[in-house]
N, C-alpha and C positions, 0 to 999 in steps of 0.2 A: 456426496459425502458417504462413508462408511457410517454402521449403524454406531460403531462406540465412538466416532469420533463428533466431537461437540464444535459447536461456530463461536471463537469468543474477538471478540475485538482488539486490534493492537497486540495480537499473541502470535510471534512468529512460531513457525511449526519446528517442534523436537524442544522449545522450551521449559522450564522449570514449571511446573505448575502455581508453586508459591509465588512468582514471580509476575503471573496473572494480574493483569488491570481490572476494577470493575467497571463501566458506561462511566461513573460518573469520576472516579480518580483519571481515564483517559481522557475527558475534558477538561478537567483542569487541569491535565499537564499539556494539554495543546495550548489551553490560554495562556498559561503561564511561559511557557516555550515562546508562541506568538507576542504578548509583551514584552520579554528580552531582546527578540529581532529587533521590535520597531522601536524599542529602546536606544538599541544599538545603530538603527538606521538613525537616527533622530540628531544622534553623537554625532555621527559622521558629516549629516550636512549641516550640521552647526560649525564643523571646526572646518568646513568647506567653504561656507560662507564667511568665515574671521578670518580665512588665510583669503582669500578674495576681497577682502573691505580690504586688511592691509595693505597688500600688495596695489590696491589701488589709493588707497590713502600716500603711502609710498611714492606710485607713478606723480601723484598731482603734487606730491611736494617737490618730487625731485621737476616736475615742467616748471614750478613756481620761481624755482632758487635761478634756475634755464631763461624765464624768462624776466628777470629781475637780472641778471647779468648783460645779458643782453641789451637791455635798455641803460644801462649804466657806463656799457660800450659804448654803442653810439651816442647816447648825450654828450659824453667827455668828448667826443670827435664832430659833435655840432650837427649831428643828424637828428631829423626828423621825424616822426612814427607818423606813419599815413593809412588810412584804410580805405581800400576803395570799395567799388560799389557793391563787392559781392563778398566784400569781410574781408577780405583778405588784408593782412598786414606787413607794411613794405618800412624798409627805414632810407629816408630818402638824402641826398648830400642836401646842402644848401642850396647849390646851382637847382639841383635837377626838382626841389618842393620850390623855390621864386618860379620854374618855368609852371609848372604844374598851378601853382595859384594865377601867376600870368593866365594859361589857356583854362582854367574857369570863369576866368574874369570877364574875357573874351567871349565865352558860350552865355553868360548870365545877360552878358548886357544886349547878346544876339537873340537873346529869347523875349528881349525886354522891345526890342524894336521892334515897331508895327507893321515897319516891310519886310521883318523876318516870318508873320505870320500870313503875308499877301501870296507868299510861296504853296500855299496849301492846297491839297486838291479841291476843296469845295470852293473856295476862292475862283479858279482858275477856268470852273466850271460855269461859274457867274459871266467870269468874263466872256467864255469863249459864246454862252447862251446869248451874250447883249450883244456881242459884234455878232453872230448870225444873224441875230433880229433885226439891226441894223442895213447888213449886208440884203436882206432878203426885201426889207422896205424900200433898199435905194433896186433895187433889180426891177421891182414891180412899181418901182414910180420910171424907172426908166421906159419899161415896157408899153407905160400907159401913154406917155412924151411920143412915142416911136406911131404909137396905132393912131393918134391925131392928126402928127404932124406930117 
């Protein structure tokens, strides 16, 4: 810096000298500046988030009216609401829910019989251990019939 020229803060050069900040007036037009922004930030994601609640307040009414017609169709046509096993939901004729309760019916009472659970591997495993045992007794009583006789 030149010897006449002075360091002052917030004073752009070739300015008014009347128009000079002191330290503490440039602080508090920073705060002040900086509380307007976040003011005005504040504004915005408010009226961000009420246009986003509407528009979804909106979506779920307009699915609500969607799925209340819906079910007012097919009842009047004698269909079904069915959900299977992974949520999903179907609206079924008459014929095609009598089959669909028919083949549960069928699977309930197939899980309910005792020869449907002799199918299992540990099951099978039993068995196959007692026919070796079996098989390996009759070899070794035959063996023994043979070395005598």
């Amino acid at each position: 810096m030149n010897q006449g020229e002075e360091e002052t803060k917030g004073v752009a050069p070739g300015t008014n000298e009347a128009l000079l900040l002191t330290d503490e007036e440039l602080e508090e037009l920073r705060r002040r500046v900086r509380r307007q922004l976040e003011e005005e930030e504040r504004h915005k994601q408010q009226a961000k988030a009420e246009a986003a609640h509407a528009h979804s307040a909106r979506a779920r009414r307009v699915r609500e009216i969607e799925q209340d017609e819906e079910a007012r169709l097919y009842s009047e046509r004698g269909y079904r609401r069915f959900v299977d096993k992974v949520g999903n939901a179907r609206w079924l004729s008459p014929e095609q829910f009598a089959k669909w309760e028919e083949e549960r019916d069928r699977q309930q009472r197939r899980k309910r019989d005792p020869r449907y659970h002799m199918g299992s591997r540990k099951a099978r495993k039993i068995i196959v251990f007692a026919i070796s045992g079996v098989a390996l007794a009759l070899l070794m009583f035959f063996l023994a019939v043979l070395r005598r006789g």
